[in-house]
C-alpha positions in Angstrom: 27.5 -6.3 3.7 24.7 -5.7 1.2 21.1 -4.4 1.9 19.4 -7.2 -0.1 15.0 -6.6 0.8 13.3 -3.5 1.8 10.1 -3.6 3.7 8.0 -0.5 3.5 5.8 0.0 7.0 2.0 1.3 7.6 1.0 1.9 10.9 -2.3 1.3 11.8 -4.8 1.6 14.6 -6.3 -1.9 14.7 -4.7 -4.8 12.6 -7.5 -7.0 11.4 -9.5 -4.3 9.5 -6.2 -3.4 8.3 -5.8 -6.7 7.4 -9.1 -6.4 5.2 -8.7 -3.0 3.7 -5.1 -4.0 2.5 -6.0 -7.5 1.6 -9.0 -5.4 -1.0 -5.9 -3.6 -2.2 -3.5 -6.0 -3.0 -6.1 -8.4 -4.1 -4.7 -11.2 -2.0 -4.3 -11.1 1.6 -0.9 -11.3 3.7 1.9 -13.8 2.6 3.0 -13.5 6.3 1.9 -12.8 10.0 5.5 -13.0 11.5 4.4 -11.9 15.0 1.7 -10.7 16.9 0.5 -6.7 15.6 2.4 -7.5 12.2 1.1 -8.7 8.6 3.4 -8.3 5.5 2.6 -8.1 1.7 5.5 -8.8 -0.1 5.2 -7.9 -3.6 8.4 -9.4 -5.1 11.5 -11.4 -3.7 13.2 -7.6 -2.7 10.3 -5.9 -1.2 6.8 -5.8 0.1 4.6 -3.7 3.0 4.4 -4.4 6.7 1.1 -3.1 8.1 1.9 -3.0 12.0 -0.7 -2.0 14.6 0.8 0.8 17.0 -2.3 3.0 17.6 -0.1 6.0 19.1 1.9 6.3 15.6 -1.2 4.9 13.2 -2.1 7.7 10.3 1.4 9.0 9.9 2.9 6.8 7.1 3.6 7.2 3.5 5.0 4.6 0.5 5.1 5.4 -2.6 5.0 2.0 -5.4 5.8 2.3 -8.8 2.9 0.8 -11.3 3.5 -0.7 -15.0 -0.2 0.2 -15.9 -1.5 2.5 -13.6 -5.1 2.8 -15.7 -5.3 -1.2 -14.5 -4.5 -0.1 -11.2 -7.6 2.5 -11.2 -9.5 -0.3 -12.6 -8.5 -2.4 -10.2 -9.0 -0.1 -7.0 -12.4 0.4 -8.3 -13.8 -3.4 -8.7 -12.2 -3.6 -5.3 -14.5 -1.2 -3.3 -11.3 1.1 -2.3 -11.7 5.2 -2.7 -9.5 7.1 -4.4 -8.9 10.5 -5.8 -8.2 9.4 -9.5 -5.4 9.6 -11.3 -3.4 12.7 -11.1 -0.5 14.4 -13.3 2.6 15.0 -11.9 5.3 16.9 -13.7 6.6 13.2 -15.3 4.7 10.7 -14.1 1.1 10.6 -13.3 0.0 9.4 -9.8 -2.7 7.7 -7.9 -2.7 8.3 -4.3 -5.2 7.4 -2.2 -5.7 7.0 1.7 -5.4 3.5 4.6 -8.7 4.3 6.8 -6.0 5.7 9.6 -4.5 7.8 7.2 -1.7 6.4 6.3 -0.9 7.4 2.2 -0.1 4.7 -0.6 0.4 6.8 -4.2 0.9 4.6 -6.9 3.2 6.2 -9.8 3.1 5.0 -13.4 4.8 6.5 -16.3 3.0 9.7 -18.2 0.7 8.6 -21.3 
């Protein structure tokens, strides 16, 4: 038996202005709305993010995605309305994190200059 696709999960309060702040994000909205409380992202054929509304766990998640060009990234974030912190340097990688509206964390890595 081989693990063959990896979801990440977010936990939110409310799904539909999830739904909009992930959908600013990822530039595109959900590929999938497998059941009620439940969208999905997925960002290749191996693995994507679940945003799933359970309001007495919402706030308390973390992913971490690796970026190719995490200046494009930035740029990106910014054209799309979503705050963030700026890029930050980490002891080999620079990161990006930046905050759902419940508090869930999302820091984008990318490879040091």
């Amino acid at each position: 038996m081989t693990i063959h696709r990896l979801l990440a999960q977010l936990t939110v309060t409310d799904l539909n202005p999830a739904i909009d702040w992930y959908t600013a994000l990822f530039e595109r909205g959900p590929d999938a709305r497998p059941m009620p409380g439940l969208a999905e992202w997925h960002l290749s054929d191996s693995y994507g993010i679940q945003v799933w509304a359970e309001p007495d766990r919402a706030g308390h998640s973390t992913v971490v995605l690796a970026e190719s060009d995490l200046d494009d990234r930035l740029a990106r974030l910014i054209r799309a309305g979503v705050d963030h912190g700026g890029v930050q340097e980490a002891s080999r990688f620079r990161i990006l994190p930046i905050t759902d509206p419940d508090g869930n964390r999302i820091v984008f890595t990318g490879p040091d200059r």
